[in-house]
C-alpha positions as a Markdown table, in Angstrom:
| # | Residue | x | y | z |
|---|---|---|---|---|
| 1 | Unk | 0.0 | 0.0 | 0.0 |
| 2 | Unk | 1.5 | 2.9 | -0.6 |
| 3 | Unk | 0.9 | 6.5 | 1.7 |
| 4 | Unk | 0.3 | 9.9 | -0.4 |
| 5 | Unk | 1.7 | 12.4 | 1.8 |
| 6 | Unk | -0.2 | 16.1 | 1.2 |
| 7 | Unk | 1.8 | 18.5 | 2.0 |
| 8 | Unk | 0.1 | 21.6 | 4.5 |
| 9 | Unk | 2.1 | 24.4 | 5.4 |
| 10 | Unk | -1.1 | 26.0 | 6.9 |
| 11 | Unk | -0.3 | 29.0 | 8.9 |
| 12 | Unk | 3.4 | 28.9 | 8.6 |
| 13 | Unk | 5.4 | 31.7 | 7.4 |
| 14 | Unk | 7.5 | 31.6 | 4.3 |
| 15 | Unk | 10.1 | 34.4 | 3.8 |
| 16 | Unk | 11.4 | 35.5 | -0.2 |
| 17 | Unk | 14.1 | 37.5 | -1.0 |
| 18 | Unk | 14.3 | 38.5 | -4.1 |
| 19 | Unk | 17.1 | 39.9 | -6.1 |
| 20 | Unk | 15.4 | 41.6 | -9.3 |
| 21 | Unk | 17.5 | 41.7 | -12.8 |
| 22 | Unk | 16.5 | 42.5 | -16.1 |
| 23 | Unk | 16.8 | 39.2 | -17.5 |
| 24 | Unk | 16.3 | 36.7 | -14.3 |
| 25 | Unk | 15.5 | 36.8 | -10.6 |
| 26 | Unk | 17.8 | 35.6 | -7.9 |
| 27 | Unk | 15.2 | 34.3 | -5.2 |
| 28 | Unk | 15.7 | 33.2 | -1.6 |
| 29 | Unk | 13.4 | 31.2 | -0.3 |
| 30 | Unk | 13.7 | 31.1 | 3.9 |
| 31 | Unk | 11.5 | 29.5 | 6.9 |
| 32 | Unk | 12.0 | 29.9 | 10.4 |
| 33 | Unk | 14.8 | 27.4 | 11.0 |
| 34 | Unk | 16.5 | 27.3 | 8.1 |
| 35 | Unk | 18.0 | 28.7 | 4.4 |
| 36 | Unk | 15.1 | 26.4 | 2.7 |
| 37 | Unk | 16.4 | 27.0 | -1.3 |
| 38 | Unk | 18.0 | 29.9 | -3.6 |
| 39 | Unk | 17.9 | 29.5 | -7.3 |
| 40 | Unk | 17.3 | 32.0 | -10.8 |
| 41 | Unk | 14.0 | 31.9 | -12.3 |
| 42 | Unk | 12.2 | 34.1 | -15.3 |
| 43 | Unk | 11.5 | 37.4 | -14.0 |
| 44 | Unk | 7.6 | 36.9 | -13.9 |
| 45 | Unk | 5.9 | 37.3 | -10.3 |
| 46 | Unk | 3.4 | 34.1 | -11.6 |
| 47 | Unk | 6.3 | 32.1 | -11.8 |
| 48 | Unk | 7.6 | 32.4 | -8.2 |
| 49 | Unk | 3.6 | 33.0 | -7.0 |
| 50 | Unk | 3.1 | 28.8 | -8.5 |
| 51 | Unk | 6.2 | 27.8 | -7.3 |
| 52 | Unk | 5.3 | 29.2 | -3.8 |
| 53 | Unk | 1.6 | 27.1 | -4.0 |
| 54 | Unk | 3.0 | 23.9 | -5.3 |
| 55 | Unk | 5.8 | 24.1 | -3.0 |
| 56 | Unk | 4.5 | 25.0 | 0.5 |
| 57 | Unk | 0.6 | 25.4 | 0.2 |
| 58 | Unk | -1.6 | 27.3 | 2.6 |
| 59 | Unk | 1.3 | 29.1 | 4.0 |
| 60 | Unk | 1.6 | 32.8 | 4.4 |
| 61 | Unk | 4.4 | 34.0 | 1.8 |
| 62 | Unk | 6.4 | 37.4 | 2.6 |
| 63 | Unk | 8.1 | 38.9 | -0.2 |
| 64 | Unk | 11.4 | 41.4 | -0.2 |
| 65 | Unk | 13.2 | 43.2 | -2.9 |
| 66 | Unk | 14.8 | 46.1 | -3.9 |
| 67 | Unk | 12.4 | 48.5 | -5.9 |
| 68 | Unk | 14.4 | 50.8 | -7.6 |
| 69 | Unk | 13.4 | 52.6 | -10.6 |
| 70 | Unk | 10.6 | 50.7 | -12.5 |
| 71 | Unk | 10.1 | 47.7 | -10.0 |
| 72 | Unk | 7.0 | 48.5 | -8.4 |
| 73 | Unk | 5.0 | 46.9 | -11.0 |
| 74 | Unk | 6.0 | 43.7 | -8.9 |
| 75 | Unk | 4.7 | 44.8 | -5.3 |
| 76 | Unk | 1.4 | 45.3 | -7.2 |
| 77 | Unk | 1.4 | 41.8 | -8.4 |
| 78 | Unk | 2.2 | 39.8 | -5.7 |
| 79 | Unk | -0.4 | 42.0 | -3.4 |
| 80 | Unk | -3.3 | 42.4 | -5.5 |
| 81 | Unk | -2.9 | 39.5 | -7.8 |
| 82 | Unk | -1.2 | 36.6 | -5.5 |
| 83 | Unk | -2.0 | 37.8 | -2.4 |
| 84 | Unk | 1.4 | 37.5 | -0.9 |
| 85 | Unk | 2.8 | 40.3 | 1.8 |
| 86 | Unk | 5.1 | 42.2 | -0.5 |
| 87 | Unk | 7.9 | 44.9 | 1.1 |
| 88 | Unk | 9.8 | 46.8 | -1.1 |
| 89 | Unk | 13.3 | 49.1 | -0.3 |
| 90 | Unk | 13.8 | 52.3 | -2.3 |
């Protein structure tokens, strides 16, 4: 018999850091105990905003980056669009 595991990351915080490029994304992806991943992805907010949800579902996601010039386009997304606690440094 085998045992399906679902995972449930209900009410647990999940901390990204984000380091926005042009071309990619450096992201960070933290918990409470522990450096959980870092990698480079697209830069597209749905691509990290799926990867979040398949990866730890039902937890609460808090987003960081730099803004900088023409980045707040991305604090939109991921607050009005994904949901996600977004917090941005000028």
């Amino acid at each position: 018999m085998i045992n399906i595991i679902k995972l449930d990351f209900s009410g647990q915080h999940i901390y990204v850091d984000i380091d926005v490029h042009k071309k990619s994304w450096s992201v960070c992806i933290l918990t409470h105990q522990f450096e959980h991943k870092t990698f480079s992805q697209p830069p597209d907010p749905s691509v990290l905003a799926n990867s979040l949800k398949r990866n730890f579902p039902g937890a609460i996601y808090y987003a960081g980056y730099e803004a900088g010039y023409y980045r707040f386009w991305i604090h939109d997304q991921y607050e009005k669009r994904y949901r996600m606690h977004s917090r941005k440094s000028c």
